[in-house]
C-alpha positions as CSV (number, residue, x, y, z in Angstrom):
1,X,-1.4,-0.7,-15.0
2,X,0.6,-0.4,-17.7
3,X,3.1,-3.2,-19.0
4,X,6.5,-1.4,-17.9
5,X,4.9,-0.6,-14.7
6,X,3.9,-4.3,-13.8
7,X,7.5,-5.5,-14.3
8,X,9.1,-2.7,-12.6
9,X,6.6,-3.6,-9.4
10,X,7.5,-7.3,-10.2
11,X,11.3,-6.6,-9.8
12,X,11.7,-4.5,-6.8
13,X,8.5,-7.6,-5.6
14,X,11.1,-9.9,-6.2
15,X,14.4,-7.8,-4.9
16,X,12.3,-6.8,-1.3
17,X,11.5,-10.7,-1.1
18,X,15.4,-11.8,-1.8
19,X,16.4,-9.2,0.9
20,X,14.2,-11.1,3.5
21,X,15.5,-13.9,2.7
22,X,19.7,-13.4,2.0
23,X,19.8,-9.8,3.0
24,X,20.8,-7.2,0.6
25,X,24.1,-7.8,0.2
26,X,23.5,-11.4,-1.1
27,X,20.9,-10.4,-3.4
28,X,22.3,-10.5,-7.2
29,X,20.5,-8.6,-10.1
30,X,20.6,-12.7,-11.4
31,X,18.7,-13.4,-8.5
32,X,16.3,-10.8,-9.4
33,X,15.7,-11.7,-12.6
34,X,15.1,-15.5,-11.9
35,X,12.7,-14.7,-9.1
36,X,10.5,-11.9,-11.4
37,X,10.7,-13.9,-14.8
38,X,12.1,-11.0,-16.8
39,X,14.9,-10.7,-18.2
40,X,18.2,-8.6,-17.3
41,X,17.3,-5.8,-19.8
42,X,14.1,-5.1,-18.0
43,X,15.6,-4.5,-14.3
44,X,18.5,-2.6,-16.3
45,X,15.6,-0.8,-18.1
46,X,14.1,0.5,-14.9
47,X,17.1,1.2,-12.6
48,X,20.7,2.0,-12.9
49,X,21.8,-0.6,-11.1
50,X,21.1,-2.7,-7.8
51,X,21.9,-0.1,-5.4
52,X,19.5,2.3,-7.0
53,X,16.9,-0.8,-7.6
54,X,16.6,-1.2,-3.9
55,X,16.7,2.7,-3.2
56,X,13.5,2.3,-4.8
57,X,12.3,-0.3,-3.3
58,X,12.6,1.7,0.1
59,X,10.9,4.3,-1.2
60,X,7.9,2.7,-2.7
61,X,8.0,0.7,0.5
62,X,7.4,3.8,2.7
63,X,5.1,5.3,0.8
64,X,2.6,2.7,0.8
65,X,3.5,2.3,4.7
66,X,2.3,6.0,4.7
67,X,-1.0,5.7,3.9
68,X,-1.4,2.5,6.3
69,X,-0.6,4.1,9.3
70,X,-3.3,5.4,11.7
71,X,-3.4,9.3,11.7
72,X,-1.1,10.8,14.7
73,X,-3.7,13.3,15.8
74,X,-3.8,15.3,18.9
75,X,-6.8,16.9,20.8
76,X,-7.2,19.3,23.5
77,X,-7.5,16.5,26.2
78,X,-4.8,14.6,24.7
79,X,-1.6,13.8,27.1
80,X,2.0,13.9,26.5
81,X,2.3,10.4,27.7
82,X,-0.7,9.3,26.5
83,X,-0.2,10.4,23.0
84,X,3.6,9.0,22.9
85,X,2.5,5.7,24.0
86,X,-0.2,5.8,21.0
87,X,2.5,6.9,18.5
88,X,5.2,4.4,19.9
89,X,2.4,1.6,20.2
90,X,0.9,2.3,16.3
91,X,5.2,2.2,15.5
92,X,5.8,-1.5,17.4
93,X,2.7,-3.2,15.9
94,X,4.3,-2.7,12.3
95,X,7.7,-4.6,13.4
96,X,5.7,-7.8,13.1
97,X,5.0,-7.9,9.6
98,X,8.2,-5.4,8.7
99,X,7.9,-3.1,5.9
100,X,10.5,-3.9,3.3
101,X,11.6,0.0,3.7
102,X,12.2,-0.9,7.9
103,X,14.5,-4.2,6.9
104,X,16.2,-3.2,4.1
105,X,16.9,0.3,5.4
106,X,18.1,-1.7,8.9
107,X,20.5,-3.8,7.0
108,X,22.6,-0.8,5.4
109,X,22.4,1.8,7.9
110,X,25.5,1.3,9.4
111,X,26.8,0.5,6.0
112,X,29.1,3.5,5.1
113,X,31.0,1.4,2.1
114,X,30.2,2.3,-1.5
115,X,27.9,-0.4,-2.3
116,X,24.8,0.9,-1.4
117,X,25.1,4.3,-1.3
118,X,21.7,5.1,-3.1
119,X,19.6,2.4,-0.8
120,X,21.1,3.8,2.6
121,X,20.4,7.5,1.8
122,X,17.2,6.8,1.1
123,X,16.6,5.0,4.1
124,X,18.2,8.2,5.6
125,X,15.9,10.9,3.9
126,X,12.7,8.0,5.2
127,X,14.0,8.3,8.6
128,X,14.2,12.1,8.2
129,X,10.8,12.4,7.1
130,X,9.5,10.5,10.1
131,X,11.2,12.2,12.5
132,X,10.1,16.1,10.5
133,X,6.7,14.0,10.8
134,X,6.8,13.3,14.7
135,X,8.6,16.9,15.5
136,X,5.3,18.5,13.7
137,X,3.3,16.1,15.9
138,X,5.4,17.0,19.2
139,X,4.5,20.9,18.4
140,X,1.4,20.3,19.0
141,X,1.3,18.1,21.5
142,X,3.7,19.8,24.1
143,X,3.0,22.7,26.3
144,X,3.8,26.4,24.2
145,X,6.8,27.5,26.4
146,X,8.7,24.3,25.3
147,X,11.0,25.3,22.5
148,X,11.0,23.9,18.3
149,X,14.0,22.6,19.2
150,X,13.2,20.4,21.8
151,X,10.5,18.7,19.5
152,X,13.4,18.0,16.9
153,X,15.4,16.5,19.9
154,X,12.2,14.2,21.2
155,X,11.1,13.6,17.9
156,X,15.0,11.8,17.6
157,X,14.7,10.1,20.7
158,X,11.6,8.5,19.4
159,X,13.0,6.8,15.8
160,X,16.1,6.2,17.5
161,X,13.4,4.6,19.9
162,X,12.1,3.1,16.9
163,X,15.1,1.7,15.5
164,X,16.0,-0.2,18.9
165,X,12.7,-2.0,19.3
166,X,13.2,-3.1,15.4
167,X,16.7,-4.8,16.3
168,X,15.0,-5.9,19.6
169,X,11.9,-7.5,18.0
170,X,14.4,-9.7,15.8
171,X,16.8,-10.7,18.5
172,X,13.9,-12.0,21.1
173,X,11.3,-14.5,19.8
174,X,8.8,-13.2,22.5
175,X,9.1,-9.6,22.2
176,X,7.0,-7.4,24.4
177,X,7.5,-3.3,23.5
178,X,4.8,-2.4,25.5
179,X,6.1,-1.8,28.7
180,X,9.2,-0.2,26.9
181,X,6.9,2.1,25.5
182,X,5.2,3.0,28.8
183,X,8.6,3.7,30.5
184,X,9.8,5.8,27.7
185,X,6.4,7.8,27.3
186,X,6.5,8.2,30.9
187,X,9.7,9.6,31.3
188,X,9.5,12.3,28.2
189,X,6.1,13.3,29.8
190,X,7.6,13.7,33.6
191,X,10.9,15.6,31.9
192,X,8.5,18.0,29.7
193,X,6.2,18.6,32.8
194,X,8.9,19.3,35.2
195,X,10.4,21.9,33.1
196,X,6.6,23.5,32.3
């Protein structure tokens, strides 16, 4: 690895680890530069500023989720429910050891101010791409007179899903999804069968 690209990975290292612990909005480029070693030139060499540091900290985040997550796959014998409850069971295991992507993008989601403009749209397009992800997964799991469409909407229901049993698994200490899972893979299955 070359020497630009180790203190690149050693400032958005030290950025992801100072959102854990103040949150993004108290994390200062100062901050960052104590916590990494390097100096202010080198974060300033690498990213326009903080909102677009931690824009890229989500993304790099996600990526390398990407290629940690069991495949989604379906098979002929594969059911609705079954295969929502593996795709919403693979999704609540990773909330114990949060991505940096997940709680970063969590913390300025609702954010609409100017300040981190860059860091919630790319939470945004990661979000997107999960849910284009699960849609394409949906098509092929759900019966053939069931629209497009209605994988778009499911797929939406399930990282909206998502995002309640993030807030969920940091607001109770014993945190259970599993039997949310089951109710919720349930019901999509006993909606999409009923209108097959």
């Amino acid at each position: 690895m070359a020497p630009t690209e180790r203190s690149r990975d050693r400032i958005m290292a030290a950025a992801s680890e100072l959102a854990k612990e103040r949150g993004v909005a108290g994390a200062t480029i100062a901050q960052v530069c104590q916590r990494s070693g390097l100096p202010v030139s080198s974060v300033y060499w690498h990213f326009e500023d903080k909102d677009h540091l931690f824009a890229e900290v989500i993304r790099t985040s996600f990526a390398r989720w990407l290629v940690t997550v069991p495949r989604w796959e379906v098979t002929a014998d594969t059911t609705i429910e079954e295969g929502l409850r593996r795709v919403l069971g693979q999704s609540s295991r990773t909330f114990t050891d949060m991505p940096a992507f997940l709680r970063i993008g969590m913390q300025v989601l609702l954010d609409t101010g100017e300040q981190n403009v860059k860091t919630r749209e790319a939470y945004l397009q990661v979000r997107e791409q999960v849910g284009h992800m699960i849609a394409a997964w949906m098509g092929d799991l759900l019966p053939e007179n069931v629209g497009t469409r209605t994988a778009e909407d499911l797929a939406g229901l399930v990282v909206a899903f998502s995002d309640g049993m993030v807030v969920g698994s940091q607001v109770y200490p014993s945190w259970e999804p599993d039997e949310y899972v089951t109710l919720l893979a349930g019901t999509i299955a006993s909606a999409i069968e009923s209108r097959s």
